[in-house]
N, C-alpha and C positions, 0 to 999 in steps of 0.2 A: 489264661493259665492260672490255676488255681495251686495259692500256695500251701505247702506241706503243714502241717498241726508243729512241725520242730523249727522251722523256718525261722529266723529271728523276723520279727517285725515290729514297726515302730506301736508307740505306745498308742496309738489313735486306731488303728488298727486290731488290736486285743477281744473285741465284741465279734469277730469273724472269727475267729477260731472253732472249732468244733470241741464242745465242752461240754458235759452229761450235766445240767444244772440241773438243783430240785426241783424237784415238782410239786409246781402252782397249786394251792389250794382250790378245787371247785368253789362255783358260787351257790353250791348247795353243803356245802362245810363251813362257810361264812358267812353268818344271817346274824341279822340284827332280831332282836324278840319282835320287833315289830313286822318285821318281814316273817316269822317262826309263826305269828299269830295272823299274819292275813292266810298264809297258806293254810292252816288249821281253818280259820274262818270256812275257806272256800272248801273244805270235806266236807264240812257241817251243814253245806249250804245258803251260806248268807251270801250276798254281795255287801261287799264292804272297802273303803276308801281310808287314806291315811287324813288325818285331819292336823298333824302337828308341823309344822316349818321351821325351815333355817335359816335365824338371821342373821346374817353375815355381818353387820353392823356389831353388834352386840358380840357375836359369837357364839351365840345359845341356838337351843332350841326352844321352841315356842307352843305349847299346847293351845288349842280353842276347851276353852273350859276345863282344863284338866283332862280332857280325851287325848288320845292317840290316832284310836280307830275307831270310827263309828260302820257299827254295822246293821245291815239291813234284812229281814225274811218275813215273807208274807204270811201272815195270820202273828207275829210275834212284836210285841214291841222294840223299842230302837234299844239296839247294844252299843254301848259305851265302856270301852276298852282304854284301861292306860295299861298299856306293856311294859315291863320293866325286865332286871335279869333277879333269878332267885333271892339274891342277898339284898337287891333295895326293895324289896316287895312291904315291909313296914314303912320305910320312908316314902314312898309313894300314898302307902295309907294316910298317910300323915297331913303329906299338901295335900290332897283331895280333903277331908277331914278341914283344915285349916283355913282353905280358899273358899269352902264352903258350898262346893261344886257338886258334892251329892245332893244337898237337898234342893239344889237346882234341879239337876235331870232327873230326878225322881218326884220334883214337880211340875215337868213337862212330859211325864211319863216313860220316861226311858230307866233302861235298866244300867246301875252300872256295876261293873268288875275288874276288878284287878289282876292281870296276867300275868303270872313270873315265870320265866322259861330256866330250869337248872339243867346240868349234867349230873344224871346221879347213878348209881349202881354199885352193887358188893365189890368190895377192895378185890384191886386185882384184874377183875376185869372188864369188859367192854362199857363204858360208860353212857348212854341213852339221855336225849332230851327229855323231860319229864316239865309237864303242865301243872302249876299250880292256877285253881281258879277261886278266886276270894269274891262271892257276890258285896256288895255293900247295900 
């Protein structure tokens, strides 16, 4: 017997109720720049792998040389990607700049770039991801 939506019922019971809740964001409305830039990667045609970890120890995240993503495409040298969002796109310049990671991979030949993924568009209306790409 399935009880009524007015039915008094105990408080354990409350998650059975038939209730219009909102609705869940897709996992294509919630993406990290880094996940925003492998899919980008993969139109362009690269194959490409995340290269950064989470150390749970610490709490951080851990770059391999200042990368994010290193990507790959035949006849092109190796892309090296730090993703970031719009607004840390200078401080990204910065540790890369600092750690001294560009003149690493651009002494092993690899190309690198800085990825900033914004929301932008005229006040008002529909707001659109928008790619900024900073070679170094």
């Amino acid at each position: 017997m399935l009880a009524a939506p007015y039915k008094k019922l105990g408080p354990r019971s409350a998650a059975r109720l038939p209730f219009p809740w909102p609705k869940m964001p897709s996992h294509k409305e919630i993406m990290s720049p880094t996940q925003r830039s492998l899919a980008h990667l993969k139109t362009l045609g690269y194959q490409a792998k995340v290269v950064e970890k989470w150390n749970p120890f610490a709490k951080i995240r851990q770059d391999v040389f200042g990368a994010d993503v290193l990507a790959l495409k035949s006849g092109e040298p190796v892309l090296v990607i730090q993703a970031t969002t719009g607004s840390n796109h200078a401080a990204r310049r910065v540790k890369l700049e600092e750690g001294g990671f560009i003149q690493l991979w651009h002494g092993s030949g690899a190309t690198v770039e800085i990825w900033s993924w914004s929301q932008q568009g005229p006040r008002g209306k529909r707001k659109t991801w928008l790619l900024r790409r900073e070679a170094l």
